[in-house]
Structures are given as structure tokens and as C-alpha cells.
N, C-alpha and C positions, 0 to 999 in steps of 0.2 A: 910432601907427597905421601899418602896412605895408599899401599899395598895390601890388599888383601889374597890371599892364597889359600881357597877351601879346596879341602880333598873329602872323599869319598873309600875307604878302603878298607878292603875284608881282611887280604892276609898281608899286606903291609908293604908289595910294590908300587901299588898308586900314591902311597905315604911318602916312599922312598922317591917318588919322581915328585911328590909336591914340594918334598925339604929341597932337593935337587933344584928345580925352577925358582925356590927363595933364595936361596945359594946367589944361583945366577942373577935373578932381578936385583939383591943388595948392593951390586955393584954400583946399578942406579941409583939407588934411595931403601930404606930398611923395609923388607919384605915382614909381615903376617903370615906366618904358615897355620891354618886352625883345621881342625876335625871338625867336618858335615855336622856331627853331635854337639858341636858348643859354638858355630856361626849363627854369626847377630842375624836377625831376621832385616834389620834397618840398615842400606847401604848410605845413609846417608854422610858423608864428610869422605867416602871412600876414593881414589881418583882412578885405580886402575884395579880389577875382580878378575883373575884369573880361577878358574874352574875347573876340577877332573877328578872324573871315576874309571872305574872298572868296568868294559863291554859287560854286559849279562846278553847273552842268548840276541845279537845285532844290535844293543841299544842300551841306555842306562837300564840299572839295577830293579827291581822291584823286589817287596818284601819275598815270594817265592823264591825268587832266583838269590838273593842272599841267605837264605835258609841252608838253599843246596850247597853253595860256599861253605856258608862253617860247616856244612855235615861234609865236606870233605878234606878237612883239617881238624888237627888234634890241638891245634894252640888257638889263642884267642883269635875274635875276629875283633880290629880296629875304627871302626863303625856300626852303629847300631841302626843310622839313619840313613835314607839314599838320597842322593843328588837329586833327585825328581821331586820328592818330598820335600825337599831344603825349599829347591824353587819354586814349589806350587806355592808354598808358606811367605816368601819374600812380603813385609810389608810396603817397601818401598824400594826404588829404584832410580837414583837421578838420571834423568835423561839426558839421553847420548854417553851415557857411563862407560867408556872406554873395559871392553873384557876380552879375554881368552878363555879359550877353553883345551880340555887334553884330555885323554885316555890313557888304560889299559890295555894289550890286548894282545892275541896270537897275530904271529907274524906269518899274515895269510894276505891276499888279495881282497880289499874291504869290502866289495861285492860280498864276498863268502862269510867273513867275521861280521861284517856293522861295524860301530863306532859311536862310543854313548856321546864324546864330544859334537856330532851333529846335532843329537837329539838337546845336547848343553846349550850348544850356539842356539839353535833353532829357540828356544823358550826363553835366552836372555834376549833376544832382537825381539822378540814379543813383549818382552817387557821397557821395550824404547833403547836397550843398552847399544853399540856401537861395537862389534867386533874387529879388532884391530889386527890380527895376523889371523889366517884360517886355522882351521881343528889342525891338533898334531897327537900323532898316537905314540906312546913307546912302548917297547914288545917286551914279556913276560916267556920265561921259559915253560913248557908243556907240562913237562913230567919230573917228577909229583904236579899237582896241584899247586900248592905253596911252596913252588921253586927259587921263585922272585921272577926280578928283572931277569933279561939276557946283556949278556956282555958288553959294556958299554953306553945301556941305555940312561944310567944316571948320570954321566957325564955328558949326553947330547942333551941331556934335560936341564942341565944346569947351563950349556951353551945359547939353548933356548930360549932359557929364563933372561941370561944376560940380552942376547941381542931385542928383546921384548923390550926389556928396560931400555935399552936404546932410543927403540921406535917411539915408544910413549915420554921420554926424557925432555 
């Protein structure tokens, strides 16, 4: 079984919850953890595509709204490319392709924040794939900017990861 696990990530909490959901998944069979910047464009031989960025402003990222990121961080940023851009480019996609998806994001009421993983689900079902657990967010601390996660959220992300490998097992 081929595990794929793209992430999407400025200052290295979306990073920290995709290692975290590999983590989890390998329990099942050996997880792929790869950066937005070097994911194959061809899903083909993949069996299970797990997905996630960082809310920008209710939704995935766009070049603007990553700009603003690294201009409020003084260390690197961990992608160069956004989620949206990965999946406009997809050349192919086997149907009914088994995916999840996840976020970033402040720990507010989703009304108020968004959730780039809707906007993730939403354009892999467009593309024929088969979402098999609904979006899941894990929460990043406020202040600073590049705080990281909040307490506990790479260990529910790694629980996540596992019971995922489960369902699809």
C-alpha cells in the first residue's frame, strides 16, 4: 500500500502535523511525508493521499496571503508552493482515490477562521477522488506568529493518522 502525505507549510506547524499523521498512518503500512514543493504531479500507483495546509484569511493559501506569512517571520518559510497550485497542476488522479484532508489553524469557531481543508476536500471530490474521514483542523498558537502548534495537537495528529490507517487498512 502507497501512502502519500503532502503538506503545505510556512513556518513549520502544518510540517509538524503532516510528520505527526505519518507517524500515525505507519502503524498501518509506510507513510510518504513530502513538501507541496517536490509532490509528484501523477497520483498514479498511490492508494491512500492525505492532504494539508495552513488557513490563509478562511481558505487555502494564495501567493498574497504567503507573502504576508514569511513577512511575519524571521526564519525560513517551508513551502514555496500552495495547496491550491499543487491541485490545479495534478495530472492525474485515480478514481475514487481514497483522500483526507487537514489544516492549520486558530482555535476559534470555523464560522469565524474557515478551513483550507474544505476548500482541499472540495477540489479532490472534483477531481473523482473519494474522501474517507471528514476535514480535521489542528490548532496553532496565536502569539508570535511562528509559535507552532498548541499543546497536544501533534499527538492528536499522530492518533489521527493512526485510526485513518485503520479505516483504509
Amino acid at each position: 500500500m502507497r501512502i502519500l502525505v503532502v503538506f503545505e507549510s510556512m513556518l513549520g506547524a502544518t510540517e509538524e502535523v503532516a510528520e505527526a499523521v505519518g507517524k500515525g498512518l505507519a502503524v498501518s503500512a509506510p507513510a510518504e511525508v513530502v513538501n507541496v514543493d517536490k509532490a509528484p504531479r501523477d497520483l498514479t500507483g498511490v492508494d491512500l493521499l492525505v492532504i494539508g495546509g495552513p488557513t490563509h484569511v478562511h481558505g487555502m493559501s494564495r501567493a498574497a496571503t504567503r507573502k504576508s506569512a514569511a513577512d511575519q517571520t524571521s526564519g525560513p518559510v517551508r513551502s514555496r508552493t500552495g495547496m491550491r497550485e499543487w491541485l490545479d497542476s495534478l495530472e492525474s488522479a485515480p478514481g475514487g482515490l481514497p483522500v483526507a484532508t487537514f489544516d492549520t489553524r486558530v482555535e476559534k469557531a470555523r464560522v469565524l477562521t474557515g478551513a483550507a481543508s474544505l476548500g482541499e476536500a472540495k477540489r479532490l471530490r472534483r477531481l473523482g477522488c473519494r474522501l474517507v474521514v471528514p476535514a480535521e483542523s489542528f490548532f496553532v498558537e496565536t502569539s508570535p506568529a511562528d509559535a507552532g502548534l498548541k499543546s497536544g495537537e501533534a499527538e492528536r495528529a499522530e492518533a489521527w493518522g493512526a485510526a485513518l490507517g485503520r479505516i483504509v487498512a
